[in-house]
C-alpha positions in Angstrom: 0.0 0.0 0.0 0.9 3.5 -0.9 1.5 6.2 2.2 0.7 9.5 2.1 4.0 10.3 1.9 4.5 8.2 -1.3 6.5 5.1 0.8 5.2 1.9 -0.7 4.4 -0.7 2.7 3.4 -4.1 2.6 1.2 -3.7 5.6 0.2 -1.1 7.6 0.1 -3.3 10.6 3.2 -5.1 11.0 3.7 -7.3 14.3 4.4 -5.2 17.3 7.6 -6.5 19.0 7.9 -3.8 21.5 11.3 -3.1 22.7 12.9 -5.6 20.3 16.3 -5.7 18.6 15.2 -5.2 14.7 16.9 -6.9 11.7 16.6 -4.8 9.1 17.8 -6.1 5.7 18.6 -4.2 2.0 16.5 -5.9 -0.8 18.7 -5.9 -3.9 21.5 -7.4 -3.4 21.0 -8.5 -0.6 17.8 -10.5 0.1 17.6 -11.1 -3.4 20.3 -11.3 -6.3 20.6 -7.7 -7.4 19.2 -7.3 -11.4 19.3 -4.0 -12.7 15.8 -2.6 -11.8 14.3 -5.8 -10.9 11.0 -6.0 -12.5 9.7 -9.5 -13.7 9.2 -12.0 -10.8 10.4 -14.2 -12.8 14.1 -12.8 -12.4 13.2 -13.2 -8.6 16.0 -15.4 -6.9 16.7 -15.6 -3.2 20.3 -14.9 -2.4 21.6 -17.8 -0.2 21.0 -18.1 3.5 18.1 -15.5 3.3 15.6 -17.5 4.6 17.9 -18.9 7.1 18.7 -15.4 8.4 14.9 -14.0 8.3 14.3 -17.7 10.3 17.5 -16.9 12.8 16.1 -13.5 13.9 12.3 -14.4 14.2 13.3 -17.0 16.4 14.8 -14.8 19.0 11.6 -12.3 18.3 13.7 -9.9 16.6 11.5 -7.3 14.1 12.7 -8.3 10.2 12.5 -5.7 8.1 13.3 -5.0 4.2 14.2 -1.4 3.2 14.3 -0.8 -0.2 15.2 2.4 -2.4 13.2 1.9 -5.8 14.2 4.4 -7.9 13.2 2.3 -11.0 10.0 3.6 -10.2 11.0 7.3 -10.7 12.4 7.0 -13.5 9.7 5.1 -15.4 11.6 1.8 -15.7 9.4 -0.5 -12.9 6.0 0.3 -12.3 4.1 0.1 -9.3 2.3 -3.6 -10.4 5.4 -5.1 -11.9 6.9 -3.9 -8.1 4.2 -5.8 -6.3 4.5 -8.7 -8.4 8.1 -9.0 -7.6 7.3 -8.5 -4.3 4.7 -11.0 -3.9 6.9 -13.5 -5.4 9.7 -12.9 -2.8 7.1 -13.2 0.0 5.9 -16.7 -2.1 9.4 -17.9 -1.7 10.1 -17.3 1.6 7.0 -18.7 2.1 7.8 -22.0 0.3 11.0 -21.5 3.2 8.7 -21.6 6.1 9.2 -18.1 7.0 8.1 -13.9 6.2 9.1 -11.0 6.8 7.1 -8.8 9.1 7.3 -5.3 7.1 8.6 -4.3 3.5 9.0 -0.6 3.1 10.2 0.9 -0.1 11.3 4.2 -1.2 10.8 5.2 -5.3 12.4 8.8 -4.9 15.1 10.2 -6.7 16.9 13.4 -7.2 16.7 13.4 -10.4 13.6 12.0 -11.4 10.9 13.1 -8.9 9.3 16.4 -9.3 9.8 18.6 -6.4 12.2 16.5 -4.3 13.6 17.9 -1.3 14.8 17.7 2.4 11.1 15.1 2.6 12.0 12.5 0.0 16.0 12.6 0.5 15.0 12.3 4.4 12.9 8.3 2.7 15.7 7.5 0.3 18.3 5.9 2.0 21.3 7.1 3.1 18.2 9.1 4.7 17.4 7.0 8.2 13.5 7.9 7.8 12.2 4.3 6.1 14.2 2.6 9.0 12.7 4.8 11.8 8.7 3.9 10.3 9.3 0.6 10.6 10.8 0.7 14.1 7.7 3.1 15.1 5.1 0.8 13.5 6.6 -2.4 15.3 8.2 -1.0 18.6 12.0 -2.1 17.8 14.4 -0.6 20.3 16.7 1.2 17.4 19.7 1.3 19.3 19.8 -2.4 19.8 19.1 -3.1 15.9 20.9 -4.0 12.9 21.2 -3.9 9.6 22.7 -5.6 6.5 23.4 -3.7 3.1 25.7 -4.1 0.2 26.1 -0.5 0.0 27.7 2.2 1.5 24.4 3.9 1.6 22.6 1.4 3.5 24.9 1.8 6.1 24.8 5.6 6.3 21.4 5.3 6.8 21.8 2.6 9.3 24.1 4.9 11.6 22.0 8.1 11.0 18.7 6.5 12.6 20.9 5.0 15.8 21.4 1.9 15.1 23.8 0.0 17.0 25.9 -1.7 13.6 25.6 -2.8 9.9 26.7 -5.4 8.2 28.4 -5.3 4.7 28.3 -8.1 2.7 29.9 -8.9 -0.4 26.7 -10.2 -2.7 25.1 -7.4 -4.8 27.6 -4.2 -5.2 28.9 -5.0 -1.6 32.6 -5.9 -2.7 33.4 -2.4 -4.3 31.5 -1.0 -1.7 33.2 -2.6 1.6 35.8 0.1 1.9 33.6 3.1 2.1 31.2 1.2 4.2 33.5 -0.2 6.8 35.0 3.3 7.1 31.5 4.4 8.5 32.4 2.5 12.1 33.3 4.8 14.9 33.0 4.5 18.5 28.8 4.4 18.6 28.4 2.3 15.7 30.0 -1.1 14.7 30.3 -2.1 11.3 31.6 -5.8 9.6 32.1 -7.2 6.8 30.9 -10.7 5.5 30.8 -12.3 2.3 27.2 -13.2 2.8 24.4 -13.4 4.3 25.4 -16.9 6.1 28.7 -14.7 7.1 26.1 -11.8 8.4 24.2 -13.9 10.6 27.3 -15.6 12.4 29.0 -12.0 12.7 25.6 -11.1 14.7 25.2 -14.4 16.4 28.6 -12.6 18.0 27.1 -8.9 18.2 23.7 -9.8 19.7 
């Protein structure tokens, strides 16, 4: 469903999991094997160990969370039905994996491409924390206690900008150019590691958590 704000959300009520650590997890890349502007659910393919790491953290009753920039969508390339078809095929095969995420949101700003963007829409768009921050409100996660894993610098900016206490890069998706920048984000509030993937990620947390 469409927000007022123009944030795409799966559901508007998500399972509460007051004062919760939240795992919140980059789409492209990430979750799935990045394709340029991923549009046909038939291109849809998990990236390994992503239902084992949604599983991990809902068995501990962490929050799970996907945050997404969509960009495709400002730019005319994916529209809003081919996005909700992809989506609905990732929720089918995690599904198939005996597990779901409890909130999608998904930002389709860009700087360039939608009319009248400002200090609102770069404040969605990640390295902007504000997509992170809505799903920690609509499910009660304790922020500083949460984490995240991106394959891109920007996903950890915004990780570290709404509190967070650490990110995880990982190599899949554009993470491998992206690992210097990102691990150069770390200072003395906020931790981030590498890993090569998402089975990498969720030992590196089994040690942060």
């Amino acid at each position: 469903m469409l927000t007022d704000q123009g944030i795409w959300l799966s559901t508007e009520t998500p399972p509460r999991r007051e004062g919760q650590p939240g795992l919140f997890l980059d789409r492209d890349g990430v979750l799935v094997r990045e394709v340029n502007y991923l549009k046909n659910k038939e291109d849809v393919a998990l990236e390994a160990g992503a239902a084992g790491i949604v599983r991990w953290a809902l068995a501990r009753d962490f929050g799970v969370a996907a945050i997404t920039n969509q960009s495709g969508i400002a730019r005319g390339i994916v529209s809003w039905a081919e996005f909700e078809a992809v989506e609905a095929e990732i929720a089918r095969r995690l599904a198939a994996a005996g597990v779901a995420l409890d909130l999608v949101v998904a930002c389709p700003f860009h700087p360039d491409f939608t009319p009248g963007y400002g200090p609102a829409e770069a404040a969605w768009r990640k390295p902007g924390p504000r997509m992170i921050e809505e799903a920690a409100r609509r499910m009660g996660l304790d922020l500083a206690a949460s984490w995240l894993i991106g394959d891109k610098a920007s996903d950890i900016e915004a990780a570290r900008r709404a509190g967070l206490k650490g990110a995880v890069i990982v190599a899949t998706g554009y993470g491998a150019q992206e690992r210097e920048v990102a691990l150069a984000l770390c200072d003395a509030d906020f931790s981030v590691v590498a890993a090569d993937d998402l089975t990498g990620a969720q030992t590196a947390l089994g040690d942060a958590f």
